[in-house]
matplotlib code that plots the C-alpha trace (Angstrom):
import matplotlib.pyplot as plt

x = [125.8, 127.3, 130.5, 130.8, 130.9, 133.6, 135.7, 135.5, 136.2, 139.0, 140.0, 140.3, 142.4, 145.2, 145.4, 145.5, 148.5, 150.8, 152.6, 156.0, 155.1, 158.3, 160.3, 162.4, 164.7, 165.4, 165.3, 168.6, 170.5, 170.7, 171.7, 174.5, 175.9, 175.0, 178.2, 177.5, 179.7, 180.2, 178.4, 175.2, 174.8, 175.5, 176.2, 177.6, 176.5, 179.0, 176.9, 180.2, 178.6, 175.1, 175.9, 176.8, 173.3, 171.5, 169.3, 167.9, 167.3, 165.6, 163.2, 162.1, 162.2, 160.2, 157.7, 157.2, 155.9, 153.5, 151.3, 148.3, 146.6, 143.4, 146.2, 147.7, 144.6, 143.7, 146.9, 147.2, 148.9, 152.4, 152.1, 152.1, 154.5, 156.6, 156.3, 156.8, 159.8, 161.6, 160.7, 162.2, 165.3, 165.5, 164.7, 167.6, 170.4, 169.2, 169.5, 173.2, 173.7, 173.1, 176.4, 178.3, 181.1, 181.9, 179.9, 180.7, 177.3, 174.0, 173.9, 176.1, 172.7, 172.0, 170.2, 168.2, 168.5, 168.2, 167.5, 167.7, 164.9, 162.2, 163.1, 160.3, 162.1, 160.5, 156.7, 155.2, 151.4, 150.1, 152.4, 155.8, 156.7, 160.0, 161.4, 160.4, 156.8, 157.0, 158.6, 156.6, 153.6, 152.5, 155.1, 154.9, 151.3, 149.7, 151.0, 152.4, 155.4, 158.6, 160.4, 160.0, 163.2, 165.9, 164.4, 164.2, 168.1, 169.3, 172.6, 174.8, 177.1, 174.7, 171.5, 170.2, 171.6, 170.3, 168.9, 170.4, 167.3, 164.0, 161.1, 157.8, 154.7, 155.0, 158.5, 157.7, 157.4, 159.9, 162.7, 161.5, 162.2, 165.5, 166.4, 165.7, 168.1, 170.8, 170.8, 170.4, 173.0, 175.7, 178.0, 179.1, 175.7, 173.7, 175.2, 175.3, 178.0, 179.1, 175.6, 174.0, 172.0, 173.9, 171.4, 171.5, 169.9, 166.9, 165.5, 165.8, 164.6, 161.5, 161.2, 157.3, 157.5, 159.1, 157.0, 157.1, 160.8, 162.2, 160.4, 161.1, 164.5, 163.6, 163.0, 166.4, 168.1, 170.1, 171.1, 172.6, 174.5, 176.3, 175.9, 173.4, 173.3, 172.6, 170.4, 168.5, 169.0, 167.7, 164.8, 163.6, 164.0, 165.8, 169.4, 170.0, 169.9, 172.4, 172.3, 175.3, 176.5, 174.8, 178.1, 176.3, 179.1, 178.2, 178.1, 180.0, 181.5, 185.1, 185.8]
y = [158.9, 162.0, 162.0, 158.2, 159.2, 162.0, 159.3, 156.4, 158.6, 159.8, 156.4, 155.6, 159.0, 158.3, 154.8, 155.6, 158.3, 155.5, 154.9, 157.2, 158.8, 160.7, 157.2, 159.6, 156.4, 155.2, 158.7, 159.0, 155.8, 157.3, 160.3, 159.0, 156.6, 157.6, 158.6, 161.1, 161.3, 163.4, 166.6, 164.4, 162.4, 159.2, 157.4, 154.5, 153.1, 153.1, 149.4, 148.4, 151.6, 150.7, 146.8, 148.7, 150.0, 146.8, 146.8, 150.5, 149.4, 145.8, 148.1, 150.2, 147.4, 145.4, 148.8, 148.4, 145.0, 146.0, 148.0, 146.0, 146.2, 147.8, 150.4, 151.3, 151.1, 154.3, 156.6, 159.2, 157.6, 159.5, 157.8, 154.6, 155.4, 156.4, 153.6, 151.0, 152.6, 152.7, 149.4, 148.2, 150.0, 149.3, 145.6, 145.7, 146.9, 144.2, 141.0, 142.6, 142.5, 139.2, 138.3, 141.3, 141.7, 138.2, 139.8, 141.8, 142.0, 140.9, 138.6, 136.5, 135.2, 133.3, 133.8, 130.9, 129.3, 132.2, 134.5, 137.8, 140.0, 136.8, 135.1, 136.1, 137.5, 139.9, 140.2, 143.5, 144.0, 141.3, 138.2, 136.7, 139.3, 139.4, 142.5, 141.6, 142.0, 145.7, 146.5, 145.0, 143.5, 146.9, 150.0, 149.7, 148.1, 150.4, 153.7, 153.9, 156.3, 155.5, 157.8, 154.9, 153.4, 156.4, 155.8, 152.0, 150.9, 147.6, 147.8, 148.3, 150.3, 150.7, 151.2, 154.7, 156.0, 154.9, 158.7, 160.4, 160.6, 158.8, 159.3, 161.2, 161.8, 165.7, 166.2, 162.8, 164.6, 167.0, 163.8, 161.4, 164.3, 164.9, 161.2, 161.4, 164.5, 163.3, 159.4, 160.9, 163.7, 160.8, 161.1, 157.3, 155.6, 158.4, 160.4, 161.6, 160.2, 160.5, 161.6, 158.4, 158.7, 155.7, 155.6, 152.1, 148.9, 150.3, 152.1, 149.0, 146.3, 148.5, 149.9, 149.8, 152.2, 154.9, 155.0, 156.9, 156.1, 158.1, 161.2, 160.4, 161.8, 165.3, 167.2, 166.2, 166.7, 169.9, 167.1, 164.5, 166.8, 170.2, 171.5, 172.8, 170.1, 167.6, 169.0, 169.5, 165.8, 164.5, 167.0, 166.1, 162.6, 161.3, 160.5, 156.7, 155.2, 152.6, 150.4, 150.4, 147.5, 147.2, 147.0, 145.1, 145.9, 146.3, 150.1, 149.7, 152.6, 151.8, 151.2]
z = [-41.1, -42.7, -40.0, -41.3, -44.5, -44.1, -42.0, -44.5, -47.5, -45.6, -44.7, -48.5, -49.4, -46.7, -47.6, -51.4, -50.3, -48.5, -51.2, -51.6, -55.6, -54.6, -55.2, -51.9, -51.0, -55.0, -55.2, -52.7, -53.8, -57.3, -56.8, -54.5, -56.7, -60.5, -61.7, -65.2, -68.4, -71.1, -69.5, -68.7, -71.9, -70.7, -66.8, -65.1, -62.2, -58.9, -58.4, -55.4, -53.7, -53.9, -52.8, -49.9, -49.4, -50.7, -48.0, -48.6, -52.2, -50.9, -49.1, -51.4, -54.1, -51.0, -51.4, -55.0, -54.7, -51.8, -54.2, -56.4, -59.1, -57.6, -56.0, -59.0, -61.6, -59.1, -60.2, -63.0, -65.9, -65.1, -61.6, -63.1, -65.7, -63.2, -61.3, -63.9, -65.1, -61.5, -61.0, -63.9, -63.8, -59.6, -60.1, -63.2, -60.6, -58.0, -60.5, -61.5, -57.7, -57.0, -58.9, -58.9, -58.5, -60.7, -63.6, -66.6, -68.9, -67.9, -70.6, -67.8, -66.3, -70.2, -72.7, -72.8, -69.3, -67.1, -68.9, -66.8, -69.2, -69.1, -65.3, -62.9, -60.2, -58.2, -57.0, -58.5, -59.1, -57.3, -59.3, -59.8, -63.3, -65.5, -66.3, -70.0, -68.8, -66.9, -70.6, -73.3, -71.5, -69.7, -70.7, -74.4, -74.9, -72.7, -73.1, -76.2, -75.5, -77.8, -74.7, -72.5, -74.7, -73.2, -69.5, -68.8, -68.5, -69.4, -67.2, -70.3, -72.1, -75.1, -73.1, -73.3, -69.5, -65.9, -64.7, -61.4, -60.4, -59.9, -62.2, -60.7, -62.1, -61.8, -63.8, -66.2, -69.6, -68.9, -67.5, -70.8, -73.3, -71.5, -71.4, -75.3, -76.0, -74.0, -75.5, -79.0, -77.8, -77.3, -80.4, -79.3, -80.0, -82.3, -84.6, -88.3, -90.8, -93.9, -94.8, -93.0, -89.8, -87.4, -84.7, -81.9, -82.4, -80.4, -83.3, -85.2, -82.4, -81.9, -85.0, -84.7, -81.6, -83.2, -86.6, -89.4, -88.4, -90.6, -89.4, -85.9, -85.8, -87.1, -84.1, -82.9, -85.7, -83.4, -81.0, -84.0, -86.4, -85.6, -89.4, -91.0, -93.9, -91.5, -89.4, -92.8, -94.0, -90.8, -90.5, -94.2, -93.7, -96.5, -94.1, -94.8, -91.2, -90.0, -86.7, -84.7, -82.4, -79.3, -76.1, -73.9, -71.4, -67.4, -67.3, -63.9, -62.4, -61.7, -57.9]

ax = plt.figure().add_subplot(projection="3d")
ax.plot(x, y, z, "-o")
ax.set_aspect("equal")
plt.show()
């Protein structure tokens, strides 16, 4: 009885380590074909490059949605986080896919008739699921981690960058607060002017994720102003914030 035991709990471990935490082939197709700007503050995607390799990213995509809920209710809450946030972003470049090259914003699919945030397009988690749902059904209900804004990437200009990498539950907090220095780093959708804080629509579209908003800023106040004045404005709170215009461009690497 004991050597049954030892087997079946055994049994369980090796099936609860199938599944690739390393996202190794998401993992690959990134780092091939992300394509950084402005010393790592910002990216575009080389999408012609990974049409090439749509059936690596089917697979892995096809490995996403092979995982349910009992599955994943058994990870650590980075492994989830992880997960959830590669799906996303994964799931993002395959609906752009499916029209490119005839497509120059997301917003191509509609915004009422199919929509490309709200159509349930994929299987993840044992159900048909929108990439609306991964975002504000799970990500932000659940975990409650404003960071999740700089890592899930909407295939535009003014979305906070699509990483070079995957996201894994070992580096997780180390990769968000990066994704959050870098997006606030970029001088072309966060910045500090004429004494007013002009920050992107995310701040302002979420504003509940990031409260006490004005305090939010101050520990990157370094990454927003290069003068001291600033940096002390944004620190103390009292810079007057501004939302700039979202580009909702394709952030297509050019060919």
């Amino acid at each position: 009885m004991r050597l049954s035991a030892i087997l079946f709990l055994a049994a369980l471990n090796a099936q609860a380590q199938t599944f690739d935490h390393a996202h190794r082939p998401w993992d690959a197709l990134l780092k091939r074909h992300v394509v950084l700007l402005d010393g790592g503050k910002a990216s575009q995607l080389h999408y012609a490059g990974v049409a090439a390799e749509r059936h690596a990213l089917k697979a892995y995509l096809d490995s996403l949605s092979k995982v349910d809920k009992k599955e994943f209710e058994a990870w650590s809450r980075p492994e989830q986080m992880a997960f959830l946030i590669n799906a996303y972003n994964g799931f993002t470049v395959e609906k752009i896919l499916m029209r490119y090259p005839d497509i120059r914003s997301i917003w191509d699919f509609g915004k009422v008739f199919g929509n490309p945030f709200r159509d349930e397009f994929f299987m993840l988690l044992g159900s048909r699921r929108s990439l609306d749902w991964i975002e504000h059904e799970v990500l932000r209900k659940r975990y409650r981690e404003p960071r999740i804004h700089f890592a899930v990437n909407c295939a535009s200009v003014g979305c906070p960058m699509l990483r070079e990498e995957a996201y894994v539950a070992a580096r997780l907090e180390a990769q968000l607060e990066q994704q959050a220095r870098r997006f606030l780093s970029d001088r072309t959708r966060n910045r500090l002017r004429d004494g007013r804080l002009e920050v992107s629509r995310i701040f302002d579209w979420f504003k509940e994720d990031f409260e006490p908003r004005e305090k939010y800023f101050a520990p990157y106040a370094d990454a927003l102003s290069d003068d001291d004045k600033g940096r002390e404005a944004i620190s103390s709170g009292k810079a007057v914030l501004r939302f700039l215009e979202y580009d909702w461009s394709l952030n297509d690497a050019p060919r």
